[in-house]
C-alpha positions in Angstrom: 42.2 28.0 -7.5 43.7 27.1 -11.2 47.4 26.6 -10.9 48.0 24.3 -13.3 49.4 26.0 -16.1 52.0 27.1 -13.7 53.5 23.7 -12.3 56.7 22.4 -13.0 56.6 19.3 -11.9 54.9 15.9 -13.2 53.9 14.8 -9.9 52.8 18.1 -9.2 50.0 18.1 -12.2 49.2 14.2 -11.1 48.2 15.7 -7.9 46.2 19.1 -9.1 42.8 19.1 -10.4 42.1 20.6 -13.5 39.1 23.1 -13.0 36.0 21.9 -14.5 34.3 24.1 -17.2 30.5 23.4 -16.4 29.1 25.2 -19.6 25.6 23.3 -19.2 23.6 22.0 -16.1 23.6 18.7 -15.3 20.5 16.9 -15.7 21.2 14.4 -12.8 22.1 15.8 -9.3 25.8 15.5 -8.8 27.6 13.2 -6.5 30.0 15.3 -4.4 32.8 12.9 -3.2 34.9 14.8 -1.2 35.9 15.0 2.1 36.6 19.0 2.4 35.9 22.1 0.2 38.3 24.7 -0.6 38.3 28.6 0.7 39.3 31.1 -1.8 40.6 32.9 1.0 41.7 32.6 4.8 39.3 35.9 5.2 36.4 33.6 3.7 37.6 30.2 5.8 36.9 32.6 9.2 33.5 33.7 8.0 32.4 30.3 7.4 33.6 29.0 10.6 32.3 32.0 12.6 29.0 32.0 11.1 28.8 35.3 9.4 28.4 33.6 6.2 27.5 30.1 5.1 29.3 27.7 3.2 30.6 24.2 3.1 33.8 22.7 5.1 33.9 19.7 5.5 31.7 16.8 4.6 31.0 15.9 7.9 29.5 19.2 8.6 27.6 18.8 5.5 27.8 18.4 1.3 26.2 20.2 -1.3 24.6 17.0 -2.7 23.3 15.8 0.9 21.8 19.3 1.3 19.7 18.9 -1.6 18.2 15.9 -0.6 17.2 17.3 2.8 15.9 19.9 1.1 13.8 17.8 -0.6 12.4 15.5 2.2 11.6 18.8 4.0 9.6 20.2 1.4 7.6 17.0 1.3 6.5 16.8 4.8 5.3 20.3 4.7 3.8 19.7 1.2 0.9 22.0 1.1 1.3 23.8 3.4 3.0 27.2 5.3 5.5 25.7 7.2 9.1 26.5 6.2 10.6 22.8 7.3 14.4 22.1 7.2 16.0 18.6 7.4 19.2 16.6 8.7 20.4 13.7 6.7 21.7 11.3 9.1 23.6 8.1 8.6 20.8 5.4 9.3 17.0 5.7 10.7 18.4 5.1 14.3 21.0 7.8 13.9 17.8 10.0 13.1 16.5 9.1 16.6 20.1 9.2 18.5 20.8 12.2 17.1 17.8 14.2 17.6 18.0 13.0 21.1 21.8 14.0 21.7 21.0 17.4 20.7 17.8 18.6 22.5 18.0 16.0 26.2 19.9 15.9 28.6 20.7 13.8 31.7 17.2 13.4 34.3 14.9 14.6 31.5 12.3 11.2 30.4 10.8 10.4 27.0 6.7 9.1 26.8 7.0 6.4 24.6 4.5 3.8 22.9 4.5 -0.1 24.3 4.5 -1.7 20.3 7.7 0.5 19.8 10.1 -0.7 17.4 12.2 -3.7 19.2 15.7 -1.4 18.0 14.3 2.0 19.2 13.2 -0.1 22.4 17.0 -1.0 22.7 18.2 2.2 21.6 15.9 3.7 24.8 16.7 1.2 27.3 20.8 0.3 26.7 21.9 3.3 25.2 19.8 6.5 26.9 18.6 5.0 30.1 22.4 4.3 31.7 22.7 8.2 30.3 20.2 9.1 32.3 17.7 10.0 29.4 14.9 7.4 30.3 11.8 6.0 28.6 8.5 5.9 30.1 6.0 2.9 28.4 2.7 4.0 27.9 -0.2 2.9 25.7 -0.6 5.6 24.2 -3.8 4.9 22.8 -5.4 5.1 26.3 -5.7 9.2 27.0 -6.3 8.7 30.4 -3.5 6.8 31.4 -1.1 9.2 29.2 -1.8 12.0 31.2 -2.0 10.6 34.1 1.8 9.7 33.8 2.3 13.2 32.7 0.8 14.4 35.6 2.7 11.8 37.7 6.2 12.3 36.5 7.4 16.1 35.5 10.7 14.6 34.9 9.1 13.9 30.9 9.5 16.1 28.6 9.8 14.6 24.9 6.8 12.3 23.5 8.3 9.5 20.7 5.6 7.3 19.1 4.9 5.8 15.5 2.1 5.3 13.5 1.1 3.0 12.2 3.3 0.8 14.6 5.8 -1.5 13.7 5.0 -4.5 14.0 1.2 -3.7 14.9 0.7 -1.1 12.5 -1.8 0.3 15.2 -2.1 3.9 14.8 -2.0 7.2 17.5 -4.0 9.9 17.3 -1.8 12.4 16.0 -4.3 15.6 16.8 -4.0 14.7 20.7 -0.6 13.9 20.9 -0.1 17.7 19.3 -2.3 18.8 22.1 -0.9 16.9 24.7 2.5 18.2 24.3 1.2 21.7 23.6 -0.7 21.6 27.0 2.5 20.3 29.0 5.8 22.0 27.3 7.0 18.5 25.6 8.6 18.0 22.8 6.7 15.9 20.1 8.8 13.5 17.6 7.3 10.8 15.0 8.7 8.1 13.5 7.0 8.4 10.3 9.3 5.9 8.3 5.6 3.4 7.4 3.6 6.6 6.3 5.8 8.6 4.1 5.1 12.4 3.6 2.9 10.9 0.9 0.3 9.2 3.2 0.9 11.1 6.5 2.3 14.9 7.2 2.3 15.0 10.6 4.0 18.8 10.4 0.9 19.9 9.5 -0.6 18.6 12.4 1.9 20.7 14.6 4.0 17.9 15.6 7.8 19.1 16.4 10.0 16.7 14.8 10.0 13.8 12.2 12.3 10.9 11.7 12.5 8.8 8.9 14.3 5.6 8.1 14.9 6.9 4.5 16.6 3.4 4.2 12.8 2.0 3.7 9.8 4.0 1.5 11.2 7.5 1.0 14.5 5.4 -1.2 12.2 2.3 -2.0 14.7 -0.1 -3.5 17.1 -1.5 -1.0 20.7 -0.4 -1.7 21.5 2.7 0.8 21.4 3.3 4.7 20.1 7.2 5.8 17.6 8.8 7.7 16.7 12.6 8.1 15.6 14.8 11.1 12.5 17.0 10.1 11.9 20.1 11.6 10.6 24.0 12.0 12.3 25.6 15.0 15.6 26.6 14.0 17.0 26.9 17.4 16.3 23.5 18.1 18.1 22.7 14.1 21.2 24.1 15.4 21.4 22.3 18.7 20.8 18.6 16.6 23.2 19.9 13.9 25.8 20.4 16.2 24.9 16.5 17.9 25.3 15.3 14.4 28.5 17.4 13.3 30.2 16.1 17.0 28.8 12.5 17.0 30.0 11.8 13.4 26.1 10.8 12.3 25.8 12.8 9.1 24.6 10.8 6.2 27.5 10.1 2.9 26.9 11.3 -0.5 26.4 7.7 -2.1 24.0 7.0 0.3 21.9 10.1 -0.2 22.0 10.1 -4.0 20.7 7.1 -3.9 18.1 8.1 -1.7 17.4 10.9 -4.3 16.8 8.3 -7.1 14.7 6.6 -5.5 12.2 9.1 -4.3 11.6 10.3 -8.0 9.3 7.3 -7.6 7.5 7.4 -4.3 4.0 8.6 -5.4 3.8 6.1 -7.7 5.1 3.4 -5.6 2.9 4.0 -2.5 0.0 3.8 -4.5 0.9 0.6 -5.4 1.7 -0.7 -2.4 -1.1 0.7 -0.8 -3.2 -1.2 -3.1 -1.4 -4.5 -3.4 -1.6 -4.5 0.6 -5.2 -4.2 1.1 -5.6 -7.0 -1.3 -3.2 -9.3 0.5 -4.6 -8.2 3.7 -8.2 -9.3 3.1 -6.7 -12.8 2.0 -5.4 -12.9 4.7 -8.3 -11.9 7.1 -10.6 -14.7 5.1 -8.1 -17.8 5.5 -8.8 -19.9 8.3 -5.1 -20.5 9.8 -4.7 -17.1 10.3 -6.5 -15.8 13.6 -5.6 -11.8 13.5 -4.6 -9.4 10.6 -3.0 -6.1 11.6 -3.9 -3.7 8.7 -5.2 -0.2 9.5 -7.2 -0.3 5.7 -9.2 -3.1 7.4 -12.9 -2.0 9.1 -12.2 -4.4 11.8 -8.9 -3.3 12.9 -8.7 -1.2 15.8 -7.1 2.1 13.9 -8.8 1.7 11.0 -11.0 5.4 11.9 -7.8 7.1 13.5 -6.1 6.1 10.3 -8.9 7.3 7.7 -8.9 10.4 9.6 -5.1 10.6 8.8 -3.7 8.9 6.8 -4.2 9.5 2.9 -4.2 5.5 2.2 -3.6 2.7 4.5 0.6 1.7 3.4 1.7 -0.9 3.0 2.9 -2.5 6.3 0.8 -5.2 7.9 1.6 -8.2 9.9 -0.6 -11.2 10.5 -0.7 -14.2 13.9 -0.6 -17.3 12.3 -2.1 -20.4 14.2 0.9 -22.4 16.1 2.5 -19.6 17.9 6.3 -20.1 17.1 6.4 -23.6 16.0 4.3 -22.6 13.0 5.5 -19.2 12.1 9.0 -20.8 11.4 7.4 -23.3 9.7 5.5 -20.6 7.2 8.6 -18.5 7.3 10.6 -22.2 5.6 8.2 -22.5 3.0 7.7 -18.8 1.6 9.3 -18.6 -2.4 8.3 -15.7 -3.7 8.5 -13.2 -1.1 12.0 -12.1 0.3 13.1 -13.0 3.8 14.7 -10.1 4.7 15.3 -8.4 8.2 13.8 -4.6 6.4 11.0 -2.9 4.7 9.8 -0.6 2.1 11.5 -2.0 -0.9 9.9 -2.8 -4.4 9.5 -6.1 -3.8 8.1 -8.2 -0.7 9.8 -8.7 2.7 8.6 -10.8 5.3 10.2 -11.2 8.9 9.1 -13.0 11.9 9.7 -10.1 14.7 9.9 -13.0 17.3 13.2 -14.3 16.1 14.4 -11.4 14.4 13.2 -7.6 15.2 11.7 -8.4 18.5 14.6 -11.1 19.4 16.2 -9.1 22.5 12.5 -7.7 24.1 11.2 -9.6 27.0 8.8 -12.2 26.0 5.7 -11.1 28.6 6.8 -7.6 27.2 6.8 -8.5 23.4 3.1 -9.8 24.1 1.8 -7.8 26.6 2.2 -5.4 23.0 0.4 -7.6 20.8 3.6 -9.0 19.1 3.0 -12.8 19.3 5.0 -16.0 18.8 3.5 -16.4 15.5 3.0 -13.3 14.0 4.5 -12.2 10.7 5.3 -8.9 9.4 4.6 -8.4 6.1 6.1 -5.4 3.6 3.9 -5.9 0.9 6.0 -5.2 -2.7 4.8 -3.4 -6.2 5.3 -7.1 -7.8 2.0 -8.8 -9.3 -0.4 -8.8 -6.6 -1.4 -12.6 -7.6 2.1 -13.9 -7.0 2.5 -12.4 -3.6 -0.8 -14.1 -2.1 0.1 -17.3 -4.5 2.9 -17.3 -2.3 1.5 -17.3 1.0 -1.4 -19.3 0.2 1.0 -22.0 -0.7 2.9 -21.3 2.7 -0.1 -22.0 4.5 -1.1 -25.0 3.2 
């Protein structure tokens, strides 16, 4: 509503906006930094609130410019083809997960869950959802037999949470029988599919239920905002996560998902390079004698390399690497790396590097950590668009 031009009082115009004449469309999506949105009548505030129409109330509920970008990521995952996705920004890539899980479990029910899980997810399962009641059930998910066999066992599960590729391992699930699976037993399906991107990997497509991302990583790409998104096709279950997020306080902000915006203009091109740069690194890797393992799914000898052909559009750009030494000599390659970025992340421009050990993997049991395949000495590895000479310069000279 314009009442300026009937104020009286200074202060009173100080305060007021002045209604903004948008004769021509921006070219950039706008940033909408504000905490609440006006009704142009109390008539229109009570249809909002009581659902007979839509509209916006209060950031925290949801903004025109976060919208957008959820919009976006949605249409990505279900790139090509029928599926008409929606998506959740959310405030981080573990606010993705807690969220999702707030809205659709409740206290008794278990989640199937992969043993190479991501050490915070791990955390988030075991300290957060487990005293809940909400409780995690470690499997290998890779071995079919065993995976139904604990479905069989226990009909106290009824979600199934995995990633592929893995972080750290970067080995892959079959994302066909874990569709099946859950099909077959009324579960739930979710992916963490924060390494792949929609541009490698749609696992939609494949029927799964829900995907996370960390949009923090490869969907923004250059390391300056904090998000994640919920992906998804049955409305029902949007409305029971939307309501988790709105009551939790988990939405994403509209800095953060402008700048997640910005970046994706860029993804395609930027996952091709990585994708390439990786492989490269990666068969270094595999060919230099203090190195005794390389986790990369683009390599023949890897153990997902055929579940990730058959899925995956490229191999990422994720891989990790056991270094000879255990500990001892992974901090010692970790103090001598110049080029490459010690950084506790992924999915940025340049190259990161972490030793899950000491960092990631810090609070996970030891025999646990291992029994996984996550070593003393391994290093994890997110391989940047720079020169593809300077990153393996760099590690060369580490490991000399």
């Amino acid at each position: 509503m314009n009442i300026n031009k009937n104020v009286t009082g200074f202060g009173s115009l100080c305060v007021k906006d002045i209604e903004a004449e948008i004769t021509t469309k921006p070219h950039q999506l706008p940033i909408y930094a504000t905490s609440s949105f006006e009704f142009e009548s109390i008539d229109q505030g009570i249809d909002i609130f009581t659902g007979k129409t839509e509209g916006h109330v209060y950031a925290r509920y949801g903004n025109p410019g976060i919208d957008v970008v959820a919009k976006k990521i949605a249409r990505l995952e279900a790139f090509g083809s029928d599926h008409d996705a929606w998506a959740l920004m959310t405030s981080s890539g573990m606010s993705a997960i807690s969220t999702l899980i707030m809205g659709l479990a409740k206290s008794g029910d278990k989640i199937l869950t992969q043993n190479d899980l991501y050490g915070g997810t791990s955390e988030l399962f075991n300290k957060l959802f487990r005293p809940l009641g909400i409780s995690p059930v470690f499997v290998n998910l890779n071995d079919h037999a065993a995976v139904e066999n604990a479905i069989a066992k226990d009909k106290a599960i009824k979600f199934v949470f995995f990633e592929t590729p893995a972080n750290p391992t970067l080995s892959c699930i079959e994302i066909d029988f874990i569709v099946e699976l859950s099909k077959n037993n009324g579960l739930t399906s979710i992916i963490d599919n924060t390494f792949a991107t929609p541009y490698l990997q749609q696992p939609l497509k494949s029927g799964i239920d829900y995907v996370i991302h960390s949009t923090t990583k490869y969907i923004n790409g250059h390391g300056n905002s904090i998000a994640g998104v919920i992906i998804g096709t049955d409305l029902e279950g949007k409305q029971k996560i939307w309501a988790a997020l709105k009551l939790a306080g988990t939405n994403s902000n509209a800095w953060d998902a402008w700048l997640t915006n910005n970046g994706m203009r860029t993804l395609a091109l930027r996952m091709d390079r990585h994708c390439s740069n990786a492989m490269q690194v990666a068969e270094f890797l595999a060919a230099h004698e203090k190195i005794t393992h390389v986790n990369y799914p683009g390599l023949t000898a890897h153990a997902s390399h055929e579940v990730a052909k058959k899925q995956m559009k490229a191999f990422g750009g994720m891989l990790s690497f056991e270094i000879q030494g255990g500990m001892e000599a992974g901090i010692t390659f970790m103090n001598k790396i110049q080029f490459c970025t010690l950084a506790p992340t992924l999915g940025d421009v340049d190259s990161l590097i972490v030793h899950p050990a000491s960092s990631s993997h810090l609070n996970i049991k030891k025999e646990i950590r291992e029994a996984a395949g996550i070593s003393d000495g391994m290093v994890r590895l997110s391989v940047g668009i720079e020169s593809v000479e300077d990153i393996i310069y760099d590690l060369e000279q580490a490991l000399g």
